[in-house]
N, CA, C and O of each residue as an XYZ file, in Angstrom:
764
protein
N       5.239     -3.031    -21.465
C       4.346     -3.420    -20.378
C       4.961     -2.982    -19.049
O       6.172     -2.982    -18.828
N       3.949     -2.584    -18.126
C       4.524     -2.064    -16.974
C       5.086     -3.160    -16.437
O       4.605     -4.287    -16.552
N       6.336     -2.831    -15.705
C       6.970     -3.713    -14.536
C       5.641     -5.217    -14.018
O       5.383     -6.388    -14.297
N       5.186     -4.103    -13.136
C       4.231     -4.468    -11.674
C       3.338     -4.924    -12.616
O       2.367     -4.912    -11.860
N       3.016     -5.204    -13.358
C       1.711     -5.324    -14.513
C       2.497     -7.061    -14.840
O       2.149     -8.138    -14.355
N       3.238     -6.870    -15.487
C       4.045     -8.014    -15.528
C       4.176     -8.968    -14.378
O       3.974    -10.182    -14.362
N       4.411     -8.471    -13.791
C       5.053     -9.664    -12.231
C       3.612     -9.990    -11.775
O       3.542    -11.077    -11.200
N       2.214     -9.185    -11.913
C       1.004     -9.688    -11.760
C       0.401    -10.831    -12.206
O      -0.115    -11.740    -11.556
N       0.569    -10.631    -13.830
C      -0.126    -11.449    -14.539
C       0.989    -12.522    -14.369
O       0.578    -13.679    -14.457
N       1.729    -12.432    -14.243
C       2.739    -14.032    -14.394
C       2.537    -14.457    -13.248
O       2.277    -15.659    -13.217
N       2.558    -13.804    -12.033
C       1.932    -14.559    -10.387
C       0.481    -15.032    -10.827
O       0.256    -16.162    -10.395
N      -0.459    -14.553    -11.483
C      -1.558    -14.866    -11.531
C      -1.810    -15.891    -12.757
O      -2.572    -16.850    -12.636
N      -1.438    -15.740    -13.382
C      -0.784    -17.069    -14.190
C      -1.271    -18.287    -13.876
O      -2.291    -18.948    -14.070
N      -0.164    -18.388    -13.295
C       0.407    -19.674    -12.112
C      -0.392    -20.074    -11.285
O      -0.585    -21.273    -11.081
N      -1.279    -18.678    -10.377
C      -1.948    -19.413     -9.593
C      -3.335    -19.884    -10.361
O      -3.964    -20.867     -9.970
N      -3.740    -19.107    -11.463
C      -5.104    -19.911    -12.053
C      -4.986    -20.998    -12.688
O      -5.866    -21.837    -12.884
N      -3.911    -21.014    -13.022
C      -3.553    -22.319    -14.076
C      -3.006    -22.304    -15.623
O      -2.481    -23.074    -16.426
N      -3.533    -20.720    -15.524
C      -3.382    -20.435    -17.181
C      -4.603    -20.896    -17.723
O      -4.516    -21.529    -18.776
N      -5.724    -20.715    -17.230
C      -6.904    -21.036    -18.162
C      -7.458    -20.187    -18.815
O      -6.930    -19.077    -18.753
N      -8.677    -20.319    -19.668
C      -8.690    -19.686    -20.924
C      -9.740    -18.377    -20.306
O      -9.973    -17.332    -20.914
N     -10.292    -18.769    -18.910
C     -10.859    -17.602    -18.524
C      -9.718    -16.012    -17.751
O      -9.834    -14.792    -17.636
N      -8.732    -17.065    -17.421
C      -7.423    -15.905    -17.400
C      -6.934    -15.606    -18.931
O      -6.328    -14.535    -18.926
N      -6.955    -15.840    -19.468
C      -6.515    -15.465    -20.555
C      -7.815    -14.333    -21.159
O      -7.561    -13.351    -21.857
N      -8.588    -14.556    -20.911
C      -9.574    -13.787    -21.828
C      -9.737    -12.292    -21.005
O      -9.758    -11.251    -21.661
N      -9.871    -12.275    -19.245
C      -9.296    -11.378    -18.407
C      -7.681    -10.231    -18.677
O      -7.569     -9.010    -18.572
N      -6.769    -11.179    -19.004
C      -5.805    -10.524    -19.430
C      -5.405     -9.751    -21.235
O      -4.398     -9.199    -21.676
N      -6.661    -10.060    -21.807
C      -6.894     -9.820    -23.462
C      -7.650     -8.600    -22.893
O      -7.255     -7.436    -22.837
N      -8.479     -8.970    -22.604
C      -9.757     -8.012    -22.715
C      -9.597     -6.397    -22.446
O      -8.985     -6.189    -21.399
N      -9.981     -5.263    -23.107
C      -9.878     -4.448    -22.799
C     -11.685     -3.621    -22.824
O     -11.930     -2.456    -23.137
N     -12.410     -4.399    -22.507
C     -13.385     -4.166    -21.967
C     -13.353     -3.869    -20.642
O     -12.910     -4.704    -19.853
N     -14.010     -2.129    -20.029
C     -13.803     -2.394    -18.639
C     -14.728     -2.712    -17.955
O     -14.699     -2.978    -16.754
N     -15.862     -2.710    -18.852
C     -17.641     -3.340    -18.001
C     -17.064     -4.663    -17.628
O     -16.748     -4.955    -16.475
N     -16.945     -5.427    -18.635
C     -16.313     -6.715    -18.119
C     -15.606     -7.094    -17.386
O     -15.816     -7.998    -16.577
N     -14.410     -6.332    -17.563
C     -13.842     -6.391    -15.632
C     -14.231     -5.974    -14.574
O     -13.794     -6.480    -13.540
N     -15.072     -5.038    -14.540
C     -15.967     -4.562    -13.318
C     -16.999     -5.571    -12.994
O     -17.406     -5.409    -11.844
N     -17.547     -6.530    -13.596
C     -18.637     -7.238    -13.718
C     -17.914     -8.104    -13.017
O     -18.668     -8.516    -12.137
N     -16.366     -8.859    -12.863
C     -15.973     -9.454    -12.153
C     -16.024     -9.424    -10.641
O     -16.430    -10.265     -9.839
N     -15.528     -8.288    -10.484
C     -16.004     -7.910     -9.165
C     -17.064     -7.999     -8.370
O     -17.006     -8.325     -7.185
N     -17.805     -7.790     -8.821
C     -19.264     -8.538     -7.963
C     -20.057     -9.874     -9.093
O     -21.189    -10.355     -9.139
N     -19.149    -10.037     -9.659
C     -20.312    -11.479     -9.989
C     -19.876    -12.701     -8.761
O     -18.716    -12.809     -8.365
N     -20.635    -13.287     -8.421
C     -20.446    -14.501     -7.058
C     -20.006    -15.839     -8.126
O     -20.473    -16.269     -9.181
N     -18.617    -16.306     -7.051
C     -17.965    -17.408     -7.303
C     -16.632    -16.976     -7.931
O     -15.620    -17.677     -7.906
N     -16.738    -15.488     -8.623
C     -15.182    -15.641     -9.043
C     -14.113    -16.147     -8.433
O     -14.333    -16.230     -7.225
N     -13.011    -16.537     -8.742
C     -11.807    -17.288     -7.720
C     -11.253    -15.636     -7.653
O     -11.442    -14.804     -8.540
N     -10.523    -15.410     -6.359
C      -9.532    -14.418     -6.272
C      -8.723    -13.701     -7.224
O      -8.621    -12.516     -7.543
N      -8.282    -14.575     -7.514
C      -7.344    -14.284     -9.258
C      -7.871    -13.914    -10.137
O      -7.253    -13.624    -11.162
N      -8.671    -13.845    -10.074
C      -9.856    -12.842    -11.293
C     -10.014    -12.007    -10.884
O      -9.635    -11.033    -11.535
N     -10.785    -11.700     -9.310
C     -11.139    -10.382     -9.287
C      -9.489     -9.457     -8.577
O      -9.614     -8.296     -8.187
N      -8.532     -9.938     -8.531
C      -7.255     -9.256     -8.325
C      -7.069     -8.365     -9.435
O      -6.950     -7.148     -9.577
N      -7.089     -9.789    -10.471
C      -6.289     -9.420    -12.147
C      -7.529     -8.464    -12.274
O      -7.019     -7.348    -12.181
N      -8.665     -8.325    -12.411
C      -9.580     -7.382    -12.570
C      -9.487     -5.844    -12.190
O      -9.305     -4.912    -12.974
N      -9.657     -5.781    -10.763
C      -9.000     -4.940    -10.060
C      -8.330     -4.247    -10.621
O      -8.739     -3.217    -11.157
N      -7.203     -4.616    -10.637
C      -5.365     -4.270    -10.588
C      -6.128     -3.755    -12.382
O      -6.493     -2.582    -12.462
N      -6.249     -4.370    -13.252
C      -6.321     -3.486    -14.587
C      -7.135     -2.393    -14.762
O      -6.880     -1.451    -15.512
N      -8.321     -2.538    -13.928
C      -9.099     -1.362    -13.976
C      -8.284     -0.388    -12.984
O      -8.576      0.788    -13.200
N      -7.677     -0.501    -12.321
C      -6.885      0.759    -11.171
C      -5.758      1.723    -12.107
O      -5.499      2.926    -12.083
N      -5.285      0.682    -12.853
C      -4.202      0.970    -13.821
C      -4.992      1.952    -14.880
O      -4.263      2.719    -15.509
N      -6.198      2.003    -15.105
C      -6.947      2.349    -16.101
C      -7.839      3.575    -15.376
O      -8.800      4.250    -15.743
N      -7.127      3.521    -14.311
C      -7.649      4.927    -13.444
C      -9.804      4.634    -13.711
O     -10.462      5.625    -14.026
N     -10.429      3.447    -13.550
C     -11.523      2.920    -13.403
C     -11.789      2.930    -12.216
O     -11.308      1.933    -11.678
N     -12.557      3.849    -11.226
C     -12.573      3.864    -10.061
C     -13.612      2.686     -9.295
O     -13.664      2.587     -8.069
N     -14.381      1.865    -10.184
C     -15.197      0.600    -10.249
C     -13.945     -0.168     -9.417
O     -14.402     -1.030     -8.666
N     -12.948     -0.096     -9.385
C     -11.639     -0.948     -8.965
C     -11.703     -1.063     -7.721
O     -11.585     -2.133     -7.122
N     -11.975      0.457     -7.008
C     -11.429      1.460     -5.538
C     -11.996      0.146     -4.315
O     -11.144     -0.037     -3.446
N     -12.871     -0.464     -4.207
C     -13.137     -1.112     -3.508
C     -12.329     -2.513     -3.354
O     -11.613     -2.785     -2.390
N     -12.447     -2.929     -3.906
C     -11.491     -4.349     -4.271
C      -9.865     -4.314     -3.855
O      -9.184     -5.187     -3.319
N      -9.569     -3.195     -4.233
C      -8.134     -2.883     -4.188
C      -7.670     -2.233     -2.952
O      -6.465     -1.989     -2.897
N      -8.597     -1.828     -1.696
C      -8.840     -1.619     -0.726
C      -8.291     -2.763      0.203
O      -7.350     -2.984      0.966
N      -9.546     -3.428     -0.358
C      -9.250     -5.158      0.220
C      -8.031     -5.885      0.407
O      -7.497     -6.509      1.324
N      -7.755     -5.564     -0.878
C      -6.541     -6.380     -1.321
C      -5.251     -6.019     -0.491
O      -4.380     -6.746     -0.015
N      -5.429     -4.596     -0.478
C      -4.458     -3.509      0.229
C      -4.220     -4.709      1.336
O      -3.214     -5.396      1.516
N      -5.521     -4.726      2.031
C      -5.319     -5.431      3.377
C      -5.159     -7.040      3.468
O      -5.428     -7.625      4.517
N      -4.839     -7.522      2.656
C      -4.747     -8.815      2.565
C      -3.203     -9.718      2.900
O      -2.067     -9.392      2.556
N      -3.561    -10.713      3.541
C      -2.517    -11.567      4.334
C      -1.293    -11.633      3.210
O      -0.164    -11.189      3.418
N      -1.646    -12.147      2.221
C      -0.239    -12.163      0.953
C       0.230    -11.045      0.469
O      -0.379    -10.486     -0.443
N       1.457    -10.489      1.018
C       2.339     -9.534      0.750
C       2.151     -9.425     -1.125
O       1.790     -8.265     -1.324
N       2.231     -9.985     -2.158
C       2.331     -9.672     -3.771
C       1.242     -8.653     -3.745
O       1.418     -7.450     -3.934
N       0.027     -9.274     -3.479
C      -1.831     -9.234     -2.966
C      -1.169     -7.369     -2.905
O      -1.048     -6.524     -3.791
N      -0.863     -7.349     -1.381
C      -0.638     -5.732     -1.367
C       0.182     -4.681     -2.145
O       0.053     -3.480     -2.383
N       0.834     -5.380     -2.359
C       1.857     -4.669     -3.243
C       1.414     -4.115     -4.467
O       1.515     -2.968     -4.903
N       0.839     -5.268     -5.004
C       0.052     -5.004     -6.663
C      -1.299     -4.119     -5.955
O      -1.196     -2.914     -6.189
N      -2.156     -4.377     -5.390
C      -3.190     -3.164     -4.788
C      -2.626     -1.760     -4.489
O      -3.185     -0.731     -4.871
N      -1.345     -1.793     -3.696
C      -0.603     -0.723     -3.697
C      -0.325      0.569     -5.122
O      -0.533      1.733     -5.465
N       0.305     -0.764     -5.531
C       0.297      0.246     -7.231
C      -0.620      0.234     -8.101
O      -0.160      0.907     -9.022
N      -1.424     -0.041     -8.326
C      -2.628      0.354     -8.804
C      -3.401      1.332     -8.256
O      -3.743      2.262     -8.986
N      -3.861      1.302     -6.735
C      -4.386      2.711     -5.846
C      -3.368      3.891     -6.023
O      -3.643      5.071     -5.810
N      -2.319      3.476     -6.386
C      -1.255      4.906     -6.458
C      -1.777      5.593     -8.115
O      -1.813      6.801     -8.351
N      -2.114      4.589     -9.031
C      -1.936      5.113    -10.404
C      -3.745      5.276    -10.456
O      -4.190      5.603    -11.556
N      -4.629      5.088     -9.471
C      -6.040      5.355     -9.655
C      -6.612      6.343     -9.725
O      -7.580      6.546    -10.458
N      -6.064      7.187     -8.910
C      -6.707      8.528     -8.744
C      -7.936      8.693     -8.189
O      -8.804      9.465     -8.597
N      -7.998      8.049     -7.366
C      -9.473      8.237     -6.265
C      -8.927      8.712     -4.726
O      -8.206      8.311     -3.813
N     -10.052     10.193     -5.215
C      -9.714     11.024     -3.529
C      -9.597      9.963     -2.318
O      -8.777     10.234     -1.441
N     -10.321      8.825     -2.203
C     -10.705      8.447     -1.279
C      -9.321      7.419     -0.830
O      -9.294      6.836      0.254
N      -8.216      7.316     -1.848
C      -7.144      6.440     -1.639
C      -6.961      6.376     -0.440
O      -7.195      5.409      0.284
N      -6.337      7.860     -0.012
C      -5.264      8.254      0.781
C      -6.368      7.754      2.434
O      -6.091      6.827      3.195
N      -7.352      8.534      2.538
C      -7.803      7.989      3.488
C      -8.116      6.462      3.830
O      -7.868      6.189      5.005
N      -8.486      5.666      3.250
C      -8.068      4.252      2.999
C      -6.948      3.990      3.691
O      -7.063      3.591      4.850
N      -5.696      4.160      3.126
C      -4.656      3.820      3.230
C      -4.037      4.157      4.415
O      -3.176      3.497      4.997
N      -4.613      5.438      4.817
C      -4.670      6.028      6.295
C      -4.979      4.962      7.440
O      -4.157      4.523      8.244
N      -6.280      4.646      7.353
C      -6.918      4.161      8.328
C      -6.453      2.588      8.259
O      -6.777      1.835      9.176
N      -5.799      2.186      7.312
C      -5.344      0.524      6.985
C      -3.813      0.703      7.945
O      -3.316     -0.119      8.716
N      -3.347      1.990      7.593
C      -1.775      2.173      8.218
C      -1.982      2.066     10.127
O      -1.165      1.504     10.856
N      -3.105      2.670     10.550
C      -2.967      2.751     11.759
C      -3.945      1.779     12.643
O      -4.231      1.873     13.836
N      -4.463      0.592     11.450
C      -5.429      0.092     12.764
C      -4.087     -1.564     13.412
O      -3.354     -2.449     12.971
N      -4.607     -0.956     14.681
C      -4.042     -2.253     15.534
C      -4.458     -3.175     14.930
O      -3.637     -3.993     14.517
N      -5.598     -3.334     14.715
C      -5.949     -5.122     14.762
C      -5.027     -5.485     13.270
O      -4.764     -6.684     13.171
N      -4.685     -4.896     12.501
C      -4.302     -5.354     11.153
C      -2.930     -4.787     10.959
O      -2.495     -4.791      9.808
N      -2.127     -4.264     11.993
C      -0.831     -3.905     11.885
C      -0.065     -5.365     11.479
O       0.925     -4.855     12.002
N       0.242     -6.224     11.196
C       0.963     -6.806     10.406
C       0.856     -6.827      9.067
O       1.608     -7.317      8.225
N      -0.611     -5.986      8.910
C      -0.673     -5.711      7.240
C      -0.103     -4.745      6.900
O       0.232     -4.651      5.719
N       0.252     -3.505      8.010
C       0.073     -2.220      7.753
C       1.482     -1.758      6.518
O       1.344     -0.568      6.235
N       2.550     -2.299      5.873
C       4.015     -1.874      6.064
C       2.915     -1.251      4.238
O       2.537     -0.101      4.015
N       2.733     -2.347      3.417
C       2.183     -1.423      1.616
C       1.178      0.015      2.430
O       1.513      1.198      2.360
N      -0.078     -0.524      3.166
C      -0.615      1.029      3.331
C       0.434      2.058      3.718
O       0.416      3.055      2.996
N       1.479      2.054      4.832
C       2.029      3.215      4.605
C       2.918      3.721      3.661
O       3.292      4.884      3.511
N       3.249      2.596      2.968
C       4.617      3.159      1.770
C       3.332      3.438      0.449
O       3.581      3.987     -0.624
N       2.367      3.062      0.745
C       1.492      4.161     -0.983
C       1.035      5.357      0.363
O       2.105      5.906      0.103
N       0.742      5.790      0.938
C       0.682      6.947      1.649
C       1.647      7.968      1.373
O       1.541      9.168      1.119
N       3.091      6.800      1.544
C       4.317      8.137      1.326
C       4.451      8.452     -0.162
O       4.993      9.474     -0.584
N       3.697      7.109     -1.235
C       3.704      7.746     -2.291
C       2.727      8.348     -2.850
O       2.800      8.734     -4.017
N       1.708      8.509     -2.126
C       0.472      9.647     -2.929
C       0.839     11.149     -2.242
O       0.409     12.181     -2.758
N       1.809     11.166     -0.836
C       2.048     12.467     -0.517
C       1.014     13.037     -0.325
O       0.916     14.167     -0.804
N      -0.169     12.453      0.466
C      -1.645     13.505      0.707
C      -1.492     13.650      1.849
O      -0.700     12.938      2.465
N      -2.305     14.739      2.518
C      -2.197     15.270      3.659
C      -2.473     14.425      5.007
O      -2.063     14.539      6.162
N      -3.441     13.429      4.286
C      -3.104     12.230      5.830
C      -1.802     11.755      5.851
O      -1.456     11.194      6.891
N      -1.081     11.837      5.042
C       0.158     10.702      4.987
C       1.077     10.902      6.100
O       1.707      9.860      6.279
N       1.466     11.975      7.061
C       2.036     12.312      7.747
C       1.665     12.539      9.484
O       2.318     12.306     10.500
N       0.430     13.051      9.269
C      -0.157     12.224     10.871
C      -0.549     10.812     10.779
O      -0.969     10.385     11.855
N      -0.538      9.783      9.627
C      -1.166      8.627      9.949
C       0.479      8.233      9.844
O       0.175      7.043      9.762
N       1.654      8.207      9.790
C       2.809      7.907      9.942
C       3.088      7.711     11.131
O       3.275      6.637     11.703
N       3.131      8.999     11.627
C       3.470      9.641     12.856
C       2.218      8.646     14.141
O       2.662      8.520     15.283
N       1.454      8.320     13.986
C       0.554      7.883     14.928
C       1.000      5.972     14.504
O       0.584      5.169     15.340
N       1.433      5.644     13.832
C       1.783      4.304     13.382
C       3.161      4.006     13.917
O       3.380      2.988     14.573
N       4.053      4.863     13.647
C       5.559      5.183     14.232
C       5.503      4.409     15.714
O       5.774      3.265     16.080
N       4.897      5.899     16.538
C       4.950      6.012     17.947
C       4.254      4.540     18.332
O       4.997      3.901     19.077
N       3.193      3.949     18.053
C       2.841      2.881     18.255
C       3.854      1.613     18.101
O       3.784      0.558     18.731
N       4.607      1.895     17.324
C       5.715      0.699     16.656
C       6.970      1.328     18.153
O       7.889      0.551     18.409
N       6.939      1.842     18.476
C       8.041      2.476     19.708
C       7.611      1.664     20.866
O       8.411      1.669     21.800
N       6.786      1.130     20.986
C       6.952      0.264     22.522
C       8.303     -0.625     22.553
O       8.990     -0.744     21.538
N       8.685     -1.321     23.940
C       9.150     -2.273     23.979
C       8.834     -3.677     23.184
O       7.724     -4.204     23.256
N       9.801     -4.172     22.499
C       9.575     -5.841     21.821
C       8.717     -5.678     21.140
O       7.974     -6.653     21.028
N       8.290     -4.237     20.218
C       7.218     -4.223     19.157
C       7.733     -5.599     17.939
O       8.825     -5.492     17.381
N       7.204     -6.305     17.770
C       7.400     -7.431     16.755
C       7.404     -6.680     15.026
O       8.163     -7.101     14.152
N       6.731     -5.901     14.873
C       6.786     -5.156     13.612
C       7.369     -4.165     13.185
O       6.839     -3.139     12.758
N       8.978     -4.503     13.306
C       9.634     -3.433     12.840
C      10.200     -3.231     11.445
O      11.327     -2.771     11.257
N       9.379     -3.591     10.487
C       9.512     -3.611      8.919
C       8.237     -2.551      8.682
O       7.974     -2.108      7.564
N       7.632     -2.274      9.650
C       6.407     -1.822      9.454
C       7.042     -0.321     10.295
O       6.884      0.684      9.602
N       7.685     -0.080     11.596
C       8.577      1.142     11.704
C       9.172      1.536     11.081
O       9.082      2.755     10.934
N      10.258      0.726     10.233
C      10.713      1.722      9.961
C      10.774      1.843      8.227
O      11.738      2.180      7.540
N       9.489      1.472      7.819
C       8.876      2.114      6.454
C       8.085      4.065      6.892
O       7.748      5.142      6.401
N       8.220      3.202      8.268
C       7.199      4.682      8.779
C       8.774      5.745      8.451
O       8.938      6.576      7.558
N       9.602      5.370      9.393
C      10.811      6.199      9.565
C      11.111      6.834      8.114
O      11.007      8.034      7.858
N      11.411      6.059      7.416
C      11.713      6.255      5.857
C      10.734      6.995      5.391
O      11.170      7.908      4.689
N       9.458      6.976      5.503
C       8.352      7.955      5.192
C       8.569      8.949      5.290
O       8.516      9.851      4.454
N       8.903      8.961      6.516
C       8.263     10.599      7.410
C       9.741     11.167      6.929
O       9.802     12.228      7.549
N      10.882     11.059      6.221
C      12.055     11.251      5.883
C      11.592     11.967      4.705
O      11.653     13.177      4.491
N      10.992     10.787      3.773
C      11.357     11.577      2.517
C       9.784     12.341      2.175
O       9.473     12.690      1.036
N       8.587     12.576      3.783
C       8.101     13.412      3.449
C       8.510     14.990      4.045
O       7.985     16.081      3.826
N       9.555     14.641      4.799
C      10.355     15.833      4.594
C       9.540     17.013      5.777
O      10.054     18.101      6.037
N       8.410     16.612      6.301
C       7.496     17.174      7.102
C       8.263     17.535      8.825
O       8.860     16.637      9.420
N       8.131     18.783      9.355
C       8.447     18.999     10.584
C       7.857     18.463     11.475
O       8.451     17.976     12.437
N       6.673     18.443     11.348
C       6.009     17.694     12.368
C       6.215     16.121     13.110
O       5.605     15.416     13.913
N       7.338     16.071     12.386
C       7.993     14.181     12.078
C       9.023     14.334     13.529
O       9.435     13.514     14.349
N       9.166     15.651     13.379
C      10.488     15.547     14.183
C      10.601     14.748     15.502
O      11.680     14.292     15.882
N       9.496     14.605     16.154
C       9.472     14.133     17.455
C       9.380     13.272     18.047
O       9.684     13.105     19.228
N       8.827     12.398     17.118
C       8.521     10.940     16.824
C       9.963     10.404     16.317
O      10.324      9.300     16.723
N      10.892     11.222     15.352
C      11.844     10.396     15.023
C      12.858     10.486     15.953
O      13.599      9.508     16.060
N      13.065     11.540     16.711
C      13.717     11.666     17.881
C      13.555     10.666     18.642
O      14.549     10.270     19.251
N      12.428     10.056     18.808
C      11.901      9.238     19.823
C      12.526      7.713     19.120
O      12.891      6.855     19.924
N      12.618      7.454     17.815
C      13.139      6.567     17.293
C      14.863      6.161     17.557
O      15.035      4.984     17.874
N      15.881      6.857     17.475
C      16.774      7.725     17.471
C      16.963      6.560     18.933
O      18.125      6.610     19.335
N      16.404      5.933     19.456
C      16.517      5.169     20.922
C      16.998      3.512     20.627
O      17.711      2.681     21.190
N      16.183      3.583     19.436
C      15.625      2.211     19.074
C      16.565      1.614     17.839
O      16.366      2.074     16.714
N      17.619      0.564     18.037
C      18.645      0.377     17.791
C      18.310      0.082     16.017
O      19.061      0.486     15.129
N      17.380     -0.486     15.840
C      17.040     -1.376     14.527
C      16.408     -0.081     13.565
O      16.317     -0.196     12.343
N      16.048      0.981     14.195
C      15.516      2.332     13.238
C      16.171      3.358     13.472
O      15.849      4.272     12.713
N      17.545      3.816     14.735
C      18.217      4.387     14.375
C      19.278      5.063     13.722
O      19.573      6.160     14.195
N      19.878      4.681     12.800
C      20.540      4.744     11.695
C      19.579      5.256     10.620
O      19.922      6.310     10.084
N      18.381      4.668     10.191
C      17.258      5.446      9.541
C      16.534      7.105     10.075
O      16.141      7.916      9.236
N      16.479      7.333     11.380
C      16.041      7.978     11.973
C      16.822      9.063     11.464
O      16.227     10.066     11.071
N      18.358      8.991     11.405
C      19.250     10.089     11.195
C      18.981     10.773      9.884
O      18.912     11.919      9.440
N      18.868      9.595      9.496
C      18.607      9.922      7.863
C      17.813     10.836      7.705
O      17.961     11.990      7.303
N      16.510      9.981      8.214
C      14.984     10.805      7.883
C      15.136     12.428      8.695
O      14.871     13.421      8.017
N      15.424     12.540      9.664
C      15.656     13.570     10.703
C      16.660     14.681      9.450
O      16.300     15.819      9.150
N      17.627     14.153      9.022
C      18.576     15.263      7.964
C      17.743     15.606      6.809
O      18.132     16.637      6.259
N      16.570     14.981      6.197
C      15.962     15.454      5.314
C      14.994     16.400      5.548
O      14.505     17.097      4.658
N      14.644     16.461      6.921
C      13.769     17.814      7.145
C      14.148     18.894      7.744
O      14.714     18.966      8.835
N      13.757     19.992      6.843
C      14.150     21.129      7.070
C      14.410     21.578      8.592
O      13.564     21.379      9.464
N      15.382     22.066      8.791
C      15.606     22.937     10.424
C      14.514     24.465     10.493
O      14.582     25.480      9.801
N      13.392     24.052     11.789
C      12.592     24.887     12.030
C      13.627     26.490     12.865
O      14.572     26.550     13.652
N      12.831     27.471     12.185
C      14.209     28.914     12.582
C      13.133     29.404     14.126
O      13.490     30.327     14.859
């Protein structure tokens, strides 16, 4: 059983109670039936997560919406498990998602899972929506610097030139410079 598959169902467990309608969710390898979760009205959360999260795993793109959500949701597990599931889904539409979750102000305390599945789907937004999340995290007394310097670490091991200027700009900033160096040595020197 996968890792993240594991640490799901045992968080989700717990929070349903262990009842026999989680149990029949976590048996089932019907995927109408888990899709049917998703929009039937009244499910508790924990159903349509555990739902979700198995159909994403099952590359069921019926998932892509839900797991969106989830992406953006106040409980850090919530994103994490949405995280890896949108990574193992295979829907074009991830990366942009994950894009636009990484750079909106109003939800930057969610933003730190959208950009680390960005750096792991490696799609072509992943590196201007870094770079525009970064520089934003560069003000004075930015409060979210778990959320910089996932960016920093990104834009490192995506290895991209275009990073350079932004991490330079990091390179100031006491709590992401030591990362900055890092990320800055993994990209190639422009001739």
């Amino acid at each position: 059983m996968d890792e993240e598959l594991r640490a799901v169902t045992e968080r989700l467990r717990a929070e349903s109670g262990g009842t026999a309608a989680y149990e029949r969710l976590v048996a089932t390898g019907d995927h109408d039936e888990l899709a049917a979760v998703l929009t039937e009205p009244g499910r508790p959360l924990w159903a349509r997560e555990l739902a979700a999260f198995r159909l994403g795993l099952a590359g069921d793109r019926r998932a892509f919406e839900a797991l969106v959500l989830l992406l953006n949701h106040r409980d850090p597990p919530r994103c994490a498990a949405a995280a890896h599931a949108l990574a193992r889904l295979g829907d074009p539409r991830t990366a942009r998602a994950a894009a636009a979750l990484a750079t909106n102000e109003l939800r930057v305390a969610y933003a730190l899972h959208p950009v680390r599945l960005l750096v792991e789907l490696r799609a072509p937004e992943a590196v201007p929506a870094l770079i525009t999340a970064l520089r934003r995290r560069l003000r004075p007394h930015d409060p979210y610097r778990r959320v910089a310097l996932a960016c920093v670490e990104g834009l490192g091991a995506l290895g991209d030139p275009r990073a350079r200027p932004v991490l330079d700009e990091a390179l100031a900033h006491p709590a992401l410079a030591e990362a900055a160096v890092r990320a800055l040595a993994r990209i190639p020197k422009q001739r």
